[in-house]
Each structure stands twice: as structure tokens, then as C-alpha cells.
C-alpha positions, 0 to 999 in steps of 0.5 A, a space after each residue: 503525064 503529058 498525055 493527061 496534060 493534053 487530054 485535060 488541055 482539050 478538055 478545057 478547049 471543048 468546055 470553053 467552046 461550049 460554054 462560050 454562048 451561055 449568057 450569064 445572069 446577074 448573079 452569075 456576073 456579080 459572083 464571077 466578077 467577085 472571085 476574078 477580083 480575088 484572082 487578081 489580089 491574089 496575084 497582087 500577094 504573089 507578086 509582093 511575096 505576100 503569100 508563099 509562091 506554093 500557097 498563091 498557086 494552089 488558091 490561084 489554081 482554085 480560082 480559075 477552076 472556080 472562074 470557069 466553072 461559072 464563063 471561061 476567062 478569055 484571053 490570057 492562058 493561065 495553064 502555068 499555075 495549074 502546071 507548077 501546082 501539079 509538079 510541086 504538089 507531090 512534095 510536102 510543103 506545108 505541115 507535113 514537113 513535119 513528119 520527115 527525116 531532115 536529111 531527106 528533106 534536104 534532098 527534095 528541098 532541091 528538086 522543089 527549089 529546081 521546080 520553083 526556079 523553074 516557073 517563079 518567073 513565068 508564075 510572076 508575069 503571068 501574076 502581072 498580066 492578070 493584075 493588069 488585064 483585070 484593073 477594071 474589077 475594082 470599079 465593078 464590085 
């Protein structure tokens, strides 16, 4: 597994090296800057408890993969939603709840409360850096 985080961290690295010269048009920048105001209400709902922290991250992590498929997000690392995505994914958290054993569920409630303890409070920061980097996204669309 941390060898797949490395490849995919290089990966991210070469494609932003890469990407880092294009120059947007204006469709691209409207469109860009629209899904970094939802990142950044999306952190806002994190952050209130809003949204569920599992639900935040996975739309969060949608976001970025969105985001930079278009320019890269310069200077803030946001590597710790799609690391806490990845870890807690494997549990079942939203409807498929339903389909397991409560004794069983009492059990992964534990780890998946060990894992969200984990990163709540690096998820929060990382939540308010965004909200505060990205201020300036509410007077540009």
C-alpha cells in the first residue's frame, strides 16, 4: 500500500510539473474557479458538521481529483482527504450498514472510530487552511 501511495504521490508531482505551463482559457478558469468555491463550502460544511466528516472527504476528494484535472491547486497539500478516503473506504459507512451483523458492526465501529480520530483533526485544519486560502473565490464567481 505505501508503495502505491508513493507511485500515486510521483505521479501527482510529474503531472503538476507538467501541467504547470498550460494556460487556461476562460471557460476553463470560470469552470476551475467554480468547483474551488464548492471545495472550499464544502470545508466550511466539514467544518460546522454540516456534512458527515466520511461524506465531506469523499466529495472533497472528488473535488480536487476535478480541480486538477483542469490546473493543479498550488500551495496547500491536500493529500490527507484523499489518505483518510482510502483508509476508511473499505468500511461500510453509509447504507450498506444495513446489510451487517450488529455484533460485527460493533467491532469495525472501532477501528473506523481509531481511523477518524486519526485524521479528524488534521482533516479539520487542512478544512480551514482551504477556507481561508480560497476567501477570495466568493468575489470572483
Amino acid at each position: 500500500m505505501k508503495i502505491l501511495d508513493k507511485l500515486k504521490s510521483t505521479f501527482f508531482k510529474t503531472f503538476r510539473f507538467s501541467n504547470s505551463t498550460k494556460k487556461l482559457t476562460e471557460f476553463e478558469e470560470i469552470k476551475r474557479n467554480r468547483l474551488i468555491k464548492k471545495m472550499r463550502s464544502n470545508a466550511i460544511a466539514i467544518v460546522t458538521n454540516q456534512i458527515n466528516i466520511h461524506s465531506g472527504c469523499r466529495k472533497m476528494s472528488y473535488l480536487i481529483t476535478e480541480i486538477e484535472q483542469i490546473y493543479y491547486i498550488e500551495n496547500i497539500n491536500l493529500e490527507v482527504f484523499e489518505n483518510f478516503y482510502s483508509e476508511f473506504i473499505s468500511y461500510p459507512i453509509w447504507e450498506e450498514r444495513n446489510y451487517y451483523n450488529k455484533e460485527y458492526l460493533a467491532k469495525l465501529d472501532i477501528e473506523l472510530n481509531s481511523i477518524d480520530h486519526k485524521y479528524k483533526q488534521q482533516i479539520f485544519n487542512k478544512c480551514n487552511e482551504i477556507i481561508e486560502k480560497f476567501e477570495y473565490i466568493k468575489k470572483v464567481c
